[in-house]
RODO-2510 file (C-alpha; in nm, 4 decimals, decimal comma):
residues 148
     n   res          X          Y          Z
     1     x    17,7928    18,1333    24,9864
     2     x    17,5411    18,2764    25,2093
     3     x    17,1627    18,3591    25,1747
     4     x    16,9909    18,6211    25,4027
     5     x    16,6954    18,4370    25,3337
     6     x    16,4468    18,2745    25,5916
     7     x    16,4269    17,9564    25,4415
     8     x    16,7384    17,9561    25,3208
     9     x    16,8123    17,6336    25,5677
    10     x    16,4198    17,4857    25,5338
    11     x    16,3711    17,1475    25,5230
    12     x    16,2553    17,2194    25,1971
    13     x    16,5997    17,3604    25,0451
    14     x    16,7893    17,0665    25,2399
    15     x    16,5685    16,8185    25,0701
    16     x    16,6371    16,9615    24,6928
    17     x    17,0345    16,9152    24,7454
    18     x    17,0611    16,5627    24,8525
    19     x    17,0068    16,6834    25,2794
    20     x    17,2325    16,9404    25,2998
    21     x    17,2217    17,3186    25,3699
    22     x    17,1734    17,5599    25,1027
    23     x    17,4792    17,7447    25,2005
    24     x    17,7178    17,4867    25,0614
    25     x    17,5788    17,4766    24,7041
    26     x    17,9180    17,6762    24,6278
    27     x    18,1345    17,4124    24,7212
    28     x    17,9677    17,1526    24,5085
    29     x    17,9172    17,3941    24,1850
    30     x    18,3441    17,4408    24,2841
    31     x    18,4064    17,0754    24,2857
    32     x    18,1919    17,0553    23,9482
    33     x    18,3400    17,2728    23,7620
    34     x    18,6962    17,1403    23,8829
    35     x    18,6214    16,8054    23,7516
    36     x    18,4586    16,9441    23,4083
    37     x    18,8051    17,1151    23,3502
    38     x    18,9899    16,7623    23,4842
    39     x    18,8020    16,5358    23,1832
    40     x    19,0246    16,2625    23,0194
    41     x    19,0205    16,2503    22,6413
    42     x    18,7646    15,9555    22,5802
    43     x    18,5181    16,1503    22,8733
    44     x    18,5763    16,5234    22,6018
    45     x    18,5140    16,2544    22,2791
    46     x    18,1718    16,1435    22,4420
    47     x    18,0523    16,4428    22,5473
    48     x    18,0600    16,5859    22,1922
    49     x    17,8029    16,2876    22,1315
    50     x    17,5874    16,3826    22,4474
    51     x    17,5992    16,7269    22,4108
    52     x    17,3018    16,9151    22,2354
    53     x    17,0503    16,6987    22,2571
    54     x    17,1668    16,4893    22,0138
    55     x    17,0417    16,1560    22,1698
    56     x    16,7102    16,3136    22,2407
    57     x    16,7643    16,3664    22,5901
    58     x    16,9700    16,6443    22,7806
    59     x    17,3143    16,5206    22,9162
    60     x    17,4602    16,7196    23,2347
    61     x    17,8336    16,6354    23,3209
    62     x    17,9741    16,6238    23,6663
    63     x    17,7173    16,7466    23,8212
    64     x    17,6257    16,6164    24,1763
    65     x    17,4197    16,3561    24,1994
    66     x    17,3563    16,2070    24,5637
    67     x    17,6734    16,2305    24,7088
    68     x    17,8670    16,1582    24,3501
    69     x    18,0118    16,3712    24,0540
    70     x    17,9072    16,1075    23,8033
    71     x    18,0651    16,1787    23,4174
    72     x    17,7023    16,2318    23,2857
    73     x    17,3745    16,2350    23,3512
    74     x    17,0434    16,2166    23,1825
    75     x    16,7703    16,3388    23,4406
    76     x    16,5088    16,2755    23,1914
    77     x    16,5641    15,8946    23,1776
    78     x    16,7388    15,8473    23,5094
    79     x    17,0774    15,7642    23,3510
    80     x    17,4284    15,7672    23,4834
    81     x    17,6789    15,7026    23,2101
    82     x    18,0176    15,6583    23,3478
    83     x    18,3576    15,6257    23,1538
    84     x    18,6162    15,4062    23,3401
    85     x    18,9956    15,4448    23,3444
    86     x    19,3013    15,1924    23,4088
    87     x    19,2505    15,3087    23,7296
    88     x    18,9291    15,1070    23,7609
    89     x    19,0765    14,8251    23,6559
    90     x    19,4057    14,8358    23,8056
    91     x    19,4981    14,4642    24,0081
    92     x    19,6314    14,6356    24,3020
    93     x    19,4924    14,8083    24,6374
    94     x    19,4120    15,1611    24,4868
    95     x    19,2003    14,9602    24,2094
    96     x    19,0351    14,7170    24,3871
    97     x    18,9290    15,0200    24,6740
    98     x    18,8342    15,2715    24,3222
    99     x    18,6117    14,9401    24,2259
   100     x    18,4617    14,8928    24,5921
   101     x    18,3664    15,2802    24,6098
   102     x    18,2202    15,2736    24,2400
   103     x    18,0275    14,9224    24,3170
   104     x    17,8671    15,1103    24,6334
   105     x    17,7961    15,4170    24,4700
   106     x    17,5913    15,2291    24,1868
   107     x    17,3872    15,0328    24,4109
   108     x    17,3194    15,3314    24,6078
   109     x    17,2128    15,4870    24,2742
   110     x    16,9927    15,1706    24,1655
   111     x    16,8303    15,1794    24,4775
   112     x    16,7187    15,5692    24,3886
   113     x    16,5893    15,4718    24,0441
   114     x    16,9134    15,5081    23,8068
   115     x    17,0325    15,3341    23,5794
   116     x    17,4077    15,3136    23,5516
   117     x    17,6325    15,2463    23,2899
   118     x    18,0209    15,1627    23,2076
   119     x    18,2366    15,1905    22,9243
   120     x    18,5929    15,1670    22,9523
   121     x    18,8119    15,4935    22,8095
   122     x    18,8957    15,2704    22,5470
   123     x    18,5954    15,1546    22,4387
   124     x    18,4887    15,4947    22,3589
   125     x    18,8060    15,6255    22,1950
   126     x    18,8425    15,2980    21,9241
   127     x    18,4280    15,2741    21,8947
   128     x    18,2632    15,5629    21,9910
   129     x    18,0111    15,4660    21,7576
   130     x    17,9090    15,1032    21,8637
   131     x    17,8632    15,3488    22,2566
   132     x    17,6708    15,5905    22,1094
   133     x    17,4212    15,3313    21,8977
   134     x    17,4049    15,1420    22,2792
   135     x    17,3161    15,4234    22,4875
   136     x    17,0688    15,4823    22,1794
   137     x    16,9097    15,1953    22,2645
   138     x    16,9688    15,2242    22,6439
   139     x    16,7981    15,5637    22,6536
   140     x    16,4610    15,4195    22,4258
   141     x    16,4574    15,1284    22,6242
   142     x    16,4590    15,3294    22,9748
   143     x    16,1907    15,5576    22,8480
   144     x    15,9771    15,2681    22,8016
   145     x    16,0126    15,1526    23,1211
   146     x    15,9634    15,4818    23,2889
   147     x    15,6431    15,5542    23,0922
   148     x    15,5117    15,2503    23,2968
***
């Protein structure tokens, strides 16, 4: 994607999408929407929950967020809610490397201001509701803390 704009490469553009050129918003809206289609069940069964409004804040999925396509994301609080596969969890190489990259990514995110948190895929299939009442309480307790 290409602007014919003059400040179409500013400093100022660069600085709204994480550094990076205008021109490559397209690849990253791409990759977003690839991902959206890509959910796993428990990621579609918490997103009806999210959706809407319905905790009182408005939940964007896979969107990028500094470098990451986290599962969703609450701009108004500063929230990165992540659901977690075997694959996290797995005991060999490919999990302990899928752990590494998602411990750097969160610290990298909770040095910017987010908060981020886990549940595993099954927590939110067998008790969606015992997620939903903690990010309930997650979400009033961050709004506290960023009225401050």
């Amino acid at each position: 994607m290409y602007l014919k704009r003059p400040y179409a490469n500013s400093p100022l553009s660069r600085q709204r999408l994480g550094g990076l050129p205008i021109s490559n918003r397209g690849i990253f809206r791409q990759r977003s929407r690839y991902l959206r289609r890509r959910r796993t069940k428990a990621e579609r069964a918490l997103w009806k929950h999210l959706r809407g409004r319905q905790l009182g804040v408005r939940f964007r999925q896979q969107v990028r967020l500094w470098g990451a396509y986290p599962d969703f994301y609450a701009a108004e609080v500063l929230l990165v809610v992540e659901v977690d596969g075997p694959a996290h969890r797995a005991p060999d190489a490919r999990g302990r490397k899928q752990r590494a990259w998602d411990a750097a990514r969160d610290t990298r995110l909770r040095r910017l201001g987010y908060l981020v948190v886990r549940f595993a895929n099954e927590a939110v299939l067998w008790n969606h509701r015992e997620v939903v009442r903690e990010l309930q309480t997650i979400i009033a307790r961050r709004r506290v803390e960023l009225a401050r």
